[in-house]
N, C-alpha and C positions, 0 to 999 in steps of 0.2 A: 504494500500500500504506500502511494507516492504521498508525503506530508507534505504542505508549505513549511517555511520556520515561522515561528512564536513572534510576533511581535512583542513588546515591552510597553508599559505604560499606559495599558488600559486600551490599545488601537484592540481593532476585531482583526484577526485572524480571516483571512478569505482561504476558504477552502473549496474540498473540488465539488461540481454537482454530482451528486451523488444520495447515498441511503440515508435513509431513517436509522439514528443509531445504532443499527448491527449490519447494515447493508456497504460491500467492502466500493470504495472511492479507487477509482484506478486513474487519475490523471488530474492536475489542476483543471479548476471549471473554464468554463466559456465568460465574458463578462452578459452581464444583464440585457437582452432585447437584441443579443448574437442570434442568428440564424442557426439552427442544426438539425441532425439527422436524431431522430424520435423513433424508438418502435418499441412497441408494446410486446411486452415475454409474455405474457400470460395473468391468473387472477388466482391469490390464494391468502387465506383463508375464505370460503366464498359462504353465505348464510343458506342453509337448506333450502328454507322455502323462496317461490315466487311470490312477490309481493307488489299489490299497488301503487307507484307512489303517485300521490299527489303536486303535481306540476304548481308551481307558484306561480306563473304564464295561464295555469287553468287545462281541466285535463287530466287524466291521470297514463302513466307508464306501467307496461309489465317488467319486471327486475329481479336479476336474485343482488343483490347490494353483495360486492365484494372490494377486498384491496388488489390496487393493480400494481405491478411491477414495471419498471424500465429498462432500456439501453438509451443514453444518447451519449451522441458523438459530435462534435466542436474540433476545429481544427487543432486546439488545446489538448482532447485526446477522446478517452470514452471514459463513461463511469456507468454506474446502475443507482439505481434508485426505486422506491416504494412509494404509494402515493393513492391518490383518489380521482374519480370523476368529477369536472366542475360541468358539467354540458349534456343535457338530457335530450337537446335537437340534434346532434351529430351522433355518427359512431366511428369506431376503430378500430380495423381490423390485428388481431394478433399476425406478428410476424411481419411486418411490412413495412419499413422503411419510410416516414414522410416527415419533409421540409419541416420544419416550424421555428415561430419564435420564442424564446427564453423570456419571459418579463418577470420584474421585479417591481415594488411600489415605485419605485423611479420612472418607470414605463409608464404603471397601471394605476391611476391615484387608489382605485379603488384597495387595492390590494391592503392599502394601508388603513382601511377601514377594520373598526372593529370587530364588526364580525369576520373578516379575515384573518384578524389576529387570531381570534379564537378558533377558526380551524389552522390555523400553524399551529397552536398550542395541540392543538387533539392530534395534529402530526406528529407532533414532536411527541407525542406520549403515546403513539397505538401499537409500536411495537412491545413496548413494556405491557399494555394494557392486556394485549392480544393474547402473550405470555401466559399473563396473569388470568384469565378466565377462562371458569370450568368448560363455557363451551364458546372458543374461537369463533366459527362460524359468524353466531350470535353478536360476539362484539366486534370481529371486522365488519359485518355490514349495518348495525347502531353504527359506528362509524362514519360509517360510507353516510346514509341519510344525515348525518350530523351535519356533515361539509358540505351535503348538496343544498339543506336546509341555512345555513352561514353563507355561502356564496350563492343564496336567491334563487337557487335549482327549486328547489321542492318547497310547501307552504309549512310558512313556520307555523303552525299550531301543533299543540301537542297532538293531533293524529295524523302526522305526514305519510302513515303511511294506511295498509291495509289488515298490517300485524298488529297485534295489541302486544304482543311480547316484544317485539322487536320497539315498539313505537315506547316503549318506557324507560328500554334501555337509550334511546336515543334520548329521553328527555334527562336524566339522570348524566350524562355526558352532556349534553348542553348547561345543565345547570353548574357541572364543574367547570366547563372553559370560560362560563359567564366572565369576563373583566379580564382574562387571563392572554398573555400573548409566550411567544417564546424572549428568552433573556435578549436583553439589546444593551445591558450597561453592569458593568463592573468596580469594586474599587476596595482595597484591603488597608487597613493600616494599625498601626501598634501603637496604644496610648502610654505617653509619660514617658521620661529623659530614661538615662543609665538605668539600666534594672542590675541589684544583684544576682549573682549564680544561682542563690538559691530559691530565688521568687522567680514566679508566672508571669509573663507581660501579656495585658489582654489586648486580644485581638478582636476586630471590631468589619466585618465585611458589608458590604452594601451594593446594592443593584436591584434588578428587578424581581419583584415579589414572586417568590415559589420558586426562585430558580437555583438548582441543584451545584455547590460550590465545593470544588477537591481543593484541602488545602494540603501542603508539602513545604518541606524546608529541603533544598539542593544542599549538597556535599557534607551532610553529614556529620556539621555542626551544632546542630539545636532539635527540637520535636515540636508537633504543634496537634494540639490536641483538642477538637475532635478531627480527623484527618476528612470529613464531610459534612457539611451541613449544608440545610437547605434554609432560603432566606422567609423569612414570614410574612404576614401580610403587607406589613410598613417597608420592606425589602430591604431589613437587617438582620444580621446571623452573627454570632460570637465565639470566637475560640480563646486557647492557652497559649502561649508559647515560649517557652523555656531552651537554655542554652545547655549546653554538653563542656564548655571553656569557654572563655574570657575572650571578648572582640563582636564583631558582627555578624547578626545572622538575620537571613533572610526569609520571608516565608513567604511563598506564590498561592495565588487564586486563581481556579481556573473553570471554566462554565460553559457549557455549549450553550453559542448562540448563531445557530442556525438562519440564514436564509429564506424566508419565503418565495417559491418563483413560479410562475405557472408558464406551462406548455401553450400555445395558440397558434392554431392554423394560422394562413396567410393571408393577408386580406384577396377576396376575389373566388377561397379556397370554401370547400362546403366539407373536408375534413382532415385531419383525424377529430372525434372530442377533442377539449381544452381538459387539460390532467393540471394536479397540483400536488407537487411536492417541493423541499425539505432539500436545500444548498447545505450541507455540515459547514460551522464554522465553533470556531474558540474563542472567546475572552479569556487575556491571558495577563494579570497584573502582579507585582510585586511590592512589599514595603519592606526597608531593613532598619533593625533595632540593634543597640548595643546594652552587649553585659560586662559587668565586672564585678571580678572577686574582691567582694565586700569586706574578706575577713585578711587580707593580706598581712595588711598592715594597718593599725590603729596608731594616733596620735596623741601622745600625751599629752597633761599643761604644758605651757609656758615652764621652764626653770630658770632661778636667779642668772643664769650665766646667759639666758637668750637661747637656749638649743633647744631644742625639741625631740628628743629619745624617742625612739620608736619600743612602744610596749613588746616586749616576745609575744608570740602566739602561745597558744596552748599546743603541746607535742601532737603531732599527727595523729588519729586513730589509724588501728595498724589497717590495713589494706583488708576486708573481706578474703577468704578464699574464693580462687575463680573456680564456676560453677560447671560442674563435668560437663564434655564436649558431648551435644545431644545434636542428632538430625532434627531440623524443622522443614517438615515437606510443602510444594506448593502443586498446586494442580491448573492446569488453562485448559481448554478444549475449545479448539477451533472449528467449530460448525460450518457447513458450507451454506450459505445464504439461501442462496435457493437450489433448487434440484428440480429433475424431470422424471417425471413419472415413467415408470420403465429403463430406467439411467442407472449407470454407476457416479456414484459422488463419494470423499474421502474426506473423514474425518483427522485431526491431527491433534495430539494430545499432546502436552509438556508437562513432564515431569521437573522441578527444579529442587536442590538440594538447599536450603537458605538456612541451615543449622551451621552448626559449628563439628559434627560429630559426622563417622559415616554412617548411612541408613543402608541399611543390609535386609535380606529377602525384603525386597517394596515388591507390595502385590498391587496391580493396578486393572482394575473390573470397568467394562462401557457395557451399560445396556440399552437398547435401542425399540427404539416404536415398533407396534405390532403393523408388518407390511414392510418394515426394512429390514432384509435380509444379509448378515456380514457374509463379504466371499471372503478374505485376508486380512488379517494381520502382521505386522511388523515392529521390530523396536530392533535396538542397537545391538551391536556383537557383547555376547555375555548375558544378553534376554532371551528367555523363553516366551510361546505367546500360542493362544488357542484361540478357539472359536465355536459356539454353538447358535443353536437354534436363531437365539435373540439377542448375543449378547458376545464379547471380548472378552478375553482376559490374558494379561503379561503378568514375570515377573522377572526383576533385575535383583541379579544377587547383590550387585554393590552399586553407590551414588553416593560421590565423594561431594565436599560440600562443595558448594557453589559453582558443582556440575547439572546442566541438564540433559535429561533423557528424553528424545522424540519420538512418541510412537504413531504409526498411521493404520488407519482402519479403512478399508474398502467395503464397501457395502450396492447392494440392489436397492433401489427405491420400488416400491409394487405400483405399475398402475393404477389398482384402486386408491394410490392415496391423491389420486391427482384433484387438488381443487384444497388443501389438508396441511397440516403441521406437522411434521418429525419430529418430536420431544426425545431427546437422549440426555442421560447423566452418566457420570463418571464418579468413582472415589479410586483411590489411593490409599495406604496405609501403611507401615513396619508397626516396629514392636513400641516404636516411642512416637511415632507421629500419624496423621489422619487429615486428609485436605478433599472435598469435593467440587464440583462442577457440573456443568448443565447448557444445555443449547439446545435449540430450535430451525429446524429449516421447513419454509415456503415451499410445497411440491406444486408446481405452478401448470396451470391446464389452460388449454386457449378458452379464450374470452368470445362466451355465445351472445349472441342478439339479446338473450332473455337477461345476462346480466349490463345492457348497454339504454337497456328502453325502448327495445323496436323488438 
């Protein structure tokens, strides 16, 4: 994945157009109201039923309400992306290549209307959401009606559609994006002069409300504690941060603030739909504090002669013993974004060793949805690795510390899962450590009439 660098001092981060938080970015973006190549991969998680919706124009459509996937390509490069219908007069065919234009609010004033905001914000939060719900389906297409109901597709009353289950979950999602947009402002800072070593300097973050903030200190000088928070209604959030030695240390904030951009034919053009998704981008700010040890040296009075003696300290406490050398394991598992129904797609897992101590026999188990079949497994010289029915399993006799181990899984996707989620988790464990992990892939099926409104 190609990254821009970090800008400093609260600028944004322009990144590539590309996915919805897990969807992978392959090239810096196009600029805003660029020409490009659009084509639609297909539609997943898609709602069971066919549903009425209520046209806001007047009317109603037949629909199954799903999330639609991308390609586009900019002389910049190509990327993928996730996203929604804005457009119940046109359609699009899966698989087919068409001109359009990139706009952004700079293009579109509308764009920068509120209700746009608030489906950027339901952008920006349906892969999480999607995740998060017993039944997918259900909430990728409340989704879909959300945006089409925010961008003036569908009638906003609470019955937009002809589902009463569907039509609740939609209103329950609009009442959350009510006032909400995706982050657009940043800014961290650390209250009060010199701190000693052994106080807390509070940390104090600001921006826009609700919006999800990683904090961190680089090289290894200081900690800051809570290493996330999210900002509250007034869009302030509060950490610790303490130093390791005496001098400066830094602590960075960082916050997705994504892009709103939408896809549009060309003027004169009768298609593809108008789609809308989800530019990734970063807020990426820094504040540095300094500490010193408080207890170095104290001053005594004044004495008759004018000098000023420095008090002795008190003798050292002796050093703690250092704590036996333990493995602490980590586990990543790389999903592949999307898949095709009747495909091989490859999972890749990371073992990292982040103890002090080696981890010996690490057992490492992937089990996977029902419908995806493993054909192979692999890991490095020195692992063993099997396979059955539903599931993986390696073991490396040894992982020295601050070694990683890569393993890859090959797998069938089954047809029936086309239109569906691939839920897989993973754990890891030895005798003194335990890490797991989890991911999701989009099995993506072409996009029929029934889910376009004709």
């Amino acid at each position: 994945m190609l990254r821009p660098p970090k800008p400093r001092g609260g600028r944004l981060a322009a990144s590539a157009i590309g996915a919805l938080a897990v969807l992978a970015v392959t090239a810096p973006s196009a600029l805003a109201s660029e020409q490009a190549t659009f084509r639609l991969l297909g539609s997943s998680p898609i709602y069971a039923n066919s549903v009425q919706v209520h046209k806001a124009a007047g009317g109603d459509v037949s629909v199954r309400p799903a999330r639609y996937h991308y390609r586009i390509t900019t002389p910049s490069g190509v990327a993928e992306a996730s996203g929604n219908c804005v457009d119940l007069s046109h359609y699009i065919t899966t698989g087919r290549d068409y001109t359009v234009d990139l706009q952004s609010a700079a293009d579109a004033p509308e764009l920068g209307s509120p209700e746009f905001k608030s489906a950027g914000y339901l952008l920006s939060k349906s892969d999480e959401l999607i995740a998060a719900a017993a039944n997918p389906g259900l909430e990728a297409g409340a989704l879909q009606v959300a945006i089409w109901q925010l961008s003036g597709q569908a009638r906003a009353l609470d019955a937009p559609t002809s589902d009463t289950v569907l039509n609740a979950r939609v209103s329950a999602l609009q009442a959350m994006a009510a006032g909400r947009s995706v982050a657009s402002d940043l800014d961290v800072s650390v209250a009060g002069g010199d701190t000693c070593l052994d106080t807390a300097a509070p940390v104090t973050v600001t921006g826009s409300p609700g919006a999800e903030v990683d904090l961190d200190v680089p090289g290894g000088n200081g900690t800051v504690s809570p290493g996330h928070v999210t900002l509250d209604a007034l869009g302030v959030g509060s950490a610790q941060l303490r130093a390791t030695g005496g001098g400066t240390v830094t602590v960075e904030a960082e916050t997705s603030a994504p892009t709103l951009l939408r896809s549009t034919k060309l003027p004169g053009q009768t298609t593809p739909q108008d789609q809308l998704f989800l530019r990734p981008g970063v807020i990426d700010v820094d504040a540095s504090h300094d500490f010193i040890d408080c207890d170095l040296f104290q001053l005594a009075p004044d004495t008759p002669g004018g000098t000023v003696p420095l008090e002795p300290t008190a003798p050292a406490a002796p050093e703690p013993p250092a704590p036996p050398a333990a493995p602490i394991l980590a586990l990543s598992l790389d999903s592949p974004h999307l898949a095709a129904p009747g495909g091989v797609t490859v999972y890749t897992l990371r073992v990292t060793n982040d103890g002090t101590g080696i981890a010996r026999n690490v057992k490492v188990g992937q089990h996977l949805a029902r419908g995806v079949a493993p054909i192979n497994a692999r890991g490095p010289k020195g692992s063993s690795s099997k396979v059955s029915r539903t599931a993986a399993h390696w073991t490396l006799s040894a992982l020295k510390p601050g070694h990683t181990a890569t393993l890859t899984l090959r797998v069938r996707v089954g047809r029936a899962m086309a239109g569906g989620v691939a839920h897989t988790s993973a754990a890891v464990r030895s005798a003194k450590s335990r890490a797991s992990a989890s991911g999701a892939t989009a099995v993506v099926r072409r996009v029929g009439k029934t889910e376009q409104g004709f």
